[in-house]
C-alpha positions, 0 to 999 in steps of 0.5 A: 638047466642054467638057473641064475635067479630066483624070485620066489613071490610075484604077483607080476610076472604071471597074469592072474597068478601068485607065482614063482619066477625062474631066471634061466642063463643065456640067450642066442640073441644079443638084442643091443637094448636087452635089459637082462644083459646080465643073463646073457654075458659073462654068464660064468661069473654068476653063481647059480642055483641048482634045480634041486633048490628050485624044485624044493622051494616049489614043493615048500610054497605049494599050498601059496603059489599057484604057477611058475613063469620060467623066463631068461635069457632064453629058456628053450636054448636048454634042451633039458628044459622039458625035463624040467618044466615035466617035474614042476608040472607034477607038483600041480602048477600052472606054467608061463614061459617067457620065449624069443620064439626061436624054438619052434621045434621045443614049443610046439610039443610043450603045447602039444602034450600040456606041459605049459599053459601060457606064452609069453613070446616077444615080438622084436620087430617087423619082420623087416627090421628084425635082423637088425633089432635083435641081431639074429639072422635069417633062419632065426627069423623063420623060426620066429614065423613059425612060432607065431603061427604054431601060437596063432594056431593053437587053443593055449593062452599066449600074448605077444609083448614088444619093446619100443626103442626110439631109435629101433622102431618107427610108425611104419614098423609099428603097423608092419607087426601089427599085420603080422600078429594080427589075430592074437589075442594080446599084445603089450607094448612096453616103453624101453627102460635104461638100467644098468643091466641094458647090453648097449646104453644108446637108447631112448625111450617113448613117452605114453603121448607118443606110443598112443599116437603111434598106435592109434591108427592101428585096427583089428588088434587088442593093443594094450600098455604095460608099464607105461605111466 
């Protein structure tokens, strides 16, 4: 596992959970408005952190946290992740993955056989626009459906989480991924935010006035905001 980051409290990044975040190195998407872009480029200058020192903070905080969410980068590009998400699991938590969906082949035996117990899967775009968005390519994009459909098809609890950049994202694209998802349970929509880990500063953000006028059309799915003021 490449770990670059460790927030050992939140009550944020798990919904209803005190958890542990673990911040996994590199991503196969170079999406130009990622706001962890120090995650997935020069990922060599960065000191990591073991999983023994992971896995002893967990063992430490047992009888106070109650999950882990294991984010990135993108988790899933580490073919031993399984491996590790088996020895948190052991400990007795909860576990979120936060997932670009492009590992169908990875999600669907960690849902199979219990080893997670929610998903936090981004949706970049229509399918569309995808390309562009997240500049991945078209096999990737087949990935990504089915990932939506293993989720949709399954009894784990999961959302679908967007980040809307005005350049990127119009009314039409907005709709087009509403179609799409339709019938998951969740999807948040976020605002972008410029900081100085965004791989491109090119971007600008939505106001809540205008996410509100872009989604009011939008039936038949549970829309709702996050950190958005």
């Amino acid at each position: 596992m490449i770990i670059l980051g460790l927030t050992k409290t939140t009550l944020l990044d798990y919904p209803g959970k005190v958890a542990a975040t673990v911040f996994t190195g590199g991503c196969n998407f170079r999406c130009p408005f990622c706001h962890n872009g120090h995650l997935i480029t020069n990922i060599d200058s960065y000191e990591s952190i073991s999983e023994e020192t992971v896995l002893e903070h967990l063992e430490k905080r047992k009888n106070v946290l109650e999950g882990v969410c294991i984010t990135g980068g993108e988790p899933t590009i580490n073919t031993d992740l399984s491996d590790f998400i088996r020895k948190i699991r052991e400990m007795g938590y909860k576990i979120k993955l936060d997932t670009n969906g492009t590992n169908p082949g990875m999600l669907d035996p960690l849902i199979k056989e219990k080893l997670i117990d929610y998903v936090a899967m981004d949706i970049k775009n229509s399918k569309e626009k995808y390309i562009v968005s997240a500049e991945c390519n078209a096999e990737q994009l087949k990935d990504i459906e089915r990932s939506v459909e293993i989720l949709k098809s399954s009894n784990i609890e999961y959302e679908f989480r967007t980040t809307l950049v005005r350049e990127l994202h119009e009314k039409e694209d907005i709709e087009k991924t509403a179609e799409w998802i339709k019938g998951c349970p969740k999807w948040y929509i976020q605002s972008y935010v410029e900081s100085e880990n965004v791989l491109e500063k090119r971007f600008s953000s939505y106001s809540k006035e205008e996410i509100l006028s872009l989604i009011q059309e939008i039936k038949g799915i549970n829309i709702e905001l996050r950190g958005i003021d």
